[in-house]
N, C-alpha and C positions, 0 to 999 in steps of 0.2 A: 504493500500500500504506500508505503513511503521509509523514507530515508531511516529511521528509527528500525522500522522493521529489519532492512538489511545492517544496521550494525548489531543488535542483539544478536541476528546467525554470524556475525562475523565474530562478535566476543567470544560464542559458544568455540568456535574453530581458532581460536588462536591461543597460541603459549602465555600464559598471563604476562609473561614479563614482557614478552614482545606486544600483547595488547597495552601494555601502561609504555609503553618505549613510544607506540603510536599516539594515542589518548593524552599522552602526558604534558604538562608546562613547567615553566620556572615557576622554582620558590612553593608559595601558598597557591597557587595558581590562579589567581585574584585575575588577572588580564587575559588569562583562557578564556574562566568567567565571561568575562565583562565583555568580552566578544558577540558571543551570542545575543547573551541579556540586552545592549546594546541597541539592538534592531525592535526589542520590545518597547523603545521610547517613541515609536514612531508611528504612526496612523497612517490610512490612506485615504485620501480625498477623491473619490473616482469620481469620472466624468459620468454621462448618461448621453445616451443618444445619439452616438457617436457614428455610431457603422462602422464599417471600413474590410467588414468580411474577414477573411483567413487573415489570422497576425503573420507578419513577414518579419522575422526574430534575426537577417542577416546582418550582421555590424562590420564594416572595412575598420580593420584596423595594420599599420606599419605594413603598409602597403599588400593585403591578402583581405579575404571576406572570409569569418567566421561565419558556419552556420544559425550561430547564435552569440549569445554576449556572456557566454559562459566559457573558461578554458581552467585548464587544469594545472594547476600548480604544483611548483614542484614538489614535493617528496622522495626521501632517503628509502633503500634496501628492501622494493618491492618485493624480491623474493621471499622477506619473511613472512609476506604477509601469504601469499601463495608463490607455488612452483613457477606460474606463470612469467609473474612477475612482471618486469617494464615492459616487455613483449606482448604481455595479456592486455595490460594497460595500452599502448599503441595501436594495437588493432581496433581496438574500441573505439577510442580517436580518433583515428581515421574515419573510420565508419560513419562517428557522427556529425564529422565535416567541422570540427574544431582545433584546437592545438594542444598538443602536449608540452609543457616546459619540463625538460629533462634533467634531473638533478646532476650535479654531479658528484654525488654520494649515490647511484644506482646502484644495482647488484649486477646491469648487464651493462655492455657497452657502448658507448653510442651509437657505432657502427652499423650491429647487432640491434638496436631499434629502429634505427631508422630505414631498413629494407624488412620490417615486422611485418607489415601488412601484406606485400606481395601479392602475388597471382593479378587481378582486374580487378581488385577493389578500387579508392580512393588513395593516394598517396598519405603518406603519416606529415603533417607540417609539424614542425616541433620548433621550440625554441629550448638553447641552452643554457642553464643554472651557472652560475662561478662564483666562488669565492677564489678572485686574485690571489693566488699563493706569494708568499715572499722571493720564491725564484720566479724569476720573469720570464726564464728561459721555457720555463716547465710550462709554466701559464700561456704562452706563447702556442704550445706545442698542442695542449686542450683547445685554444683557439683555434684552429688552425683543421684540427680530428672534426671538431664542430662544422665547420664551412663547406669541407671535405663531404663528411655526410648528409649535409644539407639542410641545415640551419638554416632559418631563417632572422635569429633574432639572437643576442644574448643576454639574458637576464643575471644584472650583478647585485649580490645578494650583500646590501651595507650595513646592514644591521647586528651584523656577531665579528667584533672586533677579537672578542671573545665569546669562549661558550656559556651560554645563562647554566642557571643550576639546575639541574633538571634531578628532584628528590625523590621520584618513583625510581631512576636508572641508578641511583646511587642507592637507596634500599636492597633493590632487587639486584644488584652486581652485576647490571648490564652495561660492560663499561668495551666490548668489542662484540663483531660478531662472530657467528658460527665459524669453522676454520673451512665450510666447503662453500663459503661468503664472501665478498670480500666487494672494495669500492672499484670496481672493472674499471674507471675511467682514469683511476689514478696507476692506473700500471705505469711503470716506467718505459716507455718503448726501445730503449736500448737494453735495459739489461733488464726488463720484464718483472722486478722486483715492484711491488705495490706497496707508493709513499701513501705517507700520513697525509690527513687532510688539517692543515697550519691555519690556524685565523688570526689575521694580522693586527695586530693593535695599531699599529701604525698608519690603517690603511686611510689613502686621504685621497684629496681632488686629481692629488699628481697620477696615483693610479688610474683612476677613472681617465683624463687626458690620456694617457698610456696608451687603455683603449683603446678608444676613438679612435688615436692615430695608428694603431695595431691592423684594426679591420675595420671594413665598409660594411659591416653587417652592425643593423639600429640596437643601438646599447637601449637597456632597461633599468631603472636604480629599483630593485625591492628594498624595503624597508623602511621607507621615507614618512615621518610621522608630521615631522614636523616643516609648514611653509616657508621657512625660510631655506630651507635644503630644499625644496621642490623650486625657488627660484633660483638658487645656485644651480642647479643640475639643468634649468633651461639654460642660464648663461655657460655652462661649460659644453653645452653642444647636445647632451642628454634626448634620446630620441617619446621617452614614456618615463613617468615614474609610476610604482607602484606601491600605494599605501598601504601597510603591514606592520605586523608587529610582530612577524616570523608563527604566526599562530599561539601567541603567549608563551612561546616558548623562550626567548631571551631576556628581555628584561621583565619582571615580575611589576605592574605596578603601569608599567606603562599604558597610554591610552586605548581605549578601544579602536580599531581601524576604524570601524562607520564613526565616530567622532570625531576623529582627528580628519577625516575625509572633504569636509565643506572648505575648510581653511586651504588647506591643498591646492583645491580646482578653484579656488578663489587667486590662489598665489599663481600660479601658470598661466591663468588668463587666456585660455585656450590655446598656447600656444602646442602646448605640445597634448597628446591623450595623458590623461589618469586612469589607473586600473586598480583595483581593491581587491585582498584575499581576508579573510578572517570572520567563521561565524555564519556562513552562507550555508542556509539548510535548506531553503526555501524559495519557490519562485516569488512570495513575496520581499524578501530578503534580496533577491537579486531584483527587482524593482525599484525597492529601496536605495539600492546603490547609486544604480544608472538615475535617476531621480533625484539624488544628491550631485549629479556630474561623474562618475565612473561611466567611462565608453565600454567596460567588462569586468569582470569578478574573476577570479580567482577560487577553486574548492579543492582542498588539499586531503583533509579526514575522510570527508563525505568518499573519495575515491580510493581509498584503502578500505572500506568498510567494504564497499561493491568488491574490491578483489579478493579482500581475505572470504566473502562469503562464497564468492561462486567467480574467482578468476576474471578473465577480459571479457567472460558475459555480461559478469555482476557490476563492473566498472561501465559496460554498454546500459544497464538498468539505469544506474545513476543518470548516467546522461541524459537518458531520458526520462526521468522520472523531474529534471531541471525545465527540458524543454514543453514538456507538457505542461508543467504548475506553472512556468512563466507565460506561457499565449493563454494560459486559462486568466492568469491575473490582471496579464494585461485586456484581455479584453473584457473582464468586470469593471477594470477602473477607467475603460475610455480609451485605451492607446493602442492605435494599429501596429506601431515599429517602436524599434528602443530610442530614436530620434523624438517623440511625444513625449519621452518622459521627463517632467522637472520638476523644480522644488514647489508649485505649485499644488503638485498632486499627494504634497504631504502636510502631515500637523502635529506634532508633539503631543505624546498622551500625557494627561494629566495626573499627577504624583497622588498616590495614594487609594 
């Protein structure tokens, strides 16, 4: 029936420690929280009378059309969650004519995803995950495997300088994974030995430039909370940012992404698109977004819950379990395309 339903079968099917590794946030988990809870301050003002027949849910974004304003965010070591793994996830993607952003903590390779779907389906569009490592040489080499297989985007993840605490993985002593596991994309391609993945404290604008001038493929900044870094990131050339707060996972405490969201697309000035991850259950939640100014959402849990229960089917339910509650909500509240949606069609519920 809905998204609840498939993680229940997915809890029941997964190793507890790996379902809290999934489930889990920084700290007290106060900003996991408040993620969700978040989209419950908000109402919706629908139109009446509208028409406009079948919803048309297409969004062009960094130069490609999504079938909808829905893509999938990154996440770490699909294969814990099933055999399938990023593979299973890919085909699904494909399928429903949206984007995968490919971690670069998968358990498969990029390579290895990005020819998943095969035979005469739809090609797989992906965009790739990084965290800039300290060697630039290496980071270089991840670029590069990227473009190679057919990238079309890469999304830089600024928000873990460091790693947040994460108190279910420190309980339960999941501190690596299985030994028949491992981060595929950090192999070493000379000497095949698979490095650590290094989060920089240092990391700053000069990396990001680096980028830019590295490759012609449109940089992404995940993590961006706050406006005055979403206007930094248009003057440094910055193709998209993406409002996040890693899923509550790094800093404990920090704001919820649909809050921290208005300010954002207030600061950019439409110069560039905004996109939002964190909390997204719901076709009305992803209404909410775009409605606020997100040109697309992000859903990272919601698609390990579909894999762990039932593989690259279950990650294909989700998606459409998004695209159906989104054209059913949007045509309650009045709006034929995600281009009708704006702050108009919203109202703040009242405390208490």
């Amino acid at each position: 029936m809905n998204l609840t339903d498939l993680r229940v079968e997915a809890w029941d099917r997964l190793d507890p420690v790996h379902r809290d590794f999934f489930a889990g946030g920084a700290g007290e988990e106060r900003t996991l929280r408040a993620n969700e809870a978040a989209f419950d301050s908000y109402r919706i003002l629908p139109r009446v009378l509208r028409g406009g027949g079948e919803r048309d849910l297409r969004t062009p974004l960094l130069g490609g059309t999504l079938s909808m304003p829905v893509l999938v965010s990154p996440t770490a070591f699909h294969r814990l969650a099933h055999p399938e793994g990023e593979v299973g996830c890919a085909r699904a993607v494909a399928a429903a004519g949206t984007v995968l952003v490919l971690s670069m903590a998968a358990t498969t390779p990029i390579e290895a995803v990005a020819a998943a779907p095969g035979g005469d389906g739809p090609p797989l569009r992906f965009w790739f995950q990084l965290y800039p490592q300290p060697d630039l040489g290496f980071t270089e080499s991840l670029v590069r495997r990227a473009e190679a297989a057919g990238a079309r985007a890469l999304v830089v993840t600024v928000d873990s300088p460091v790693f947040g605490r994460r108190e279910r993985d420190l309980r339960n002593g999941f501190l690596d994974l299985p030994p028949e596991l491992c981060c595929e994309n950090m192999r070493d391609p000379e000497t095949g030995r698979v490095r650590d993945i290094v989060l920089d404290p240092d990391l700053g604008w000069a990396q990001v430039d680096w980028l830019r001038a590295t490759t012609r493929l449109p940089v992404v900044l995940k993590g961006v909370l706050h406006p005055a870094d979403a206007r930094l990131a248009v003057a440094h050339g910055v193709d998209a940012v993406w409002v996040s707060n890693h899923g509550g996972r790094q800093l404990d405490g920090a704001a919820a992404a649909v809050d921290a969201l208005p300010a954002v697309v207030a600061a950019v000035e439409g110069r560039i698109p905004v996109l939002l991850d964190g909390g997204i259950r719901r076709g009305s939640d992803v209404l909410t977004a775009l409605a606020l100014g997100a040109v697309a959402v992000g859903v990272g849990r919601p698609v390990l819950w579909g894999l762990a229960a039932r593989g690259g089917a279950g990650v294909g339910q989700v998606l459409d379990l998004f695209r159906a509650d989104l054209a059913r909500v949007m045509t309650l509240a009045g709006a034929v395309r995600p281009a009708d949606l704006g702050p108009d069609l919203l109202t703040r519920a009242v405390p208490g």
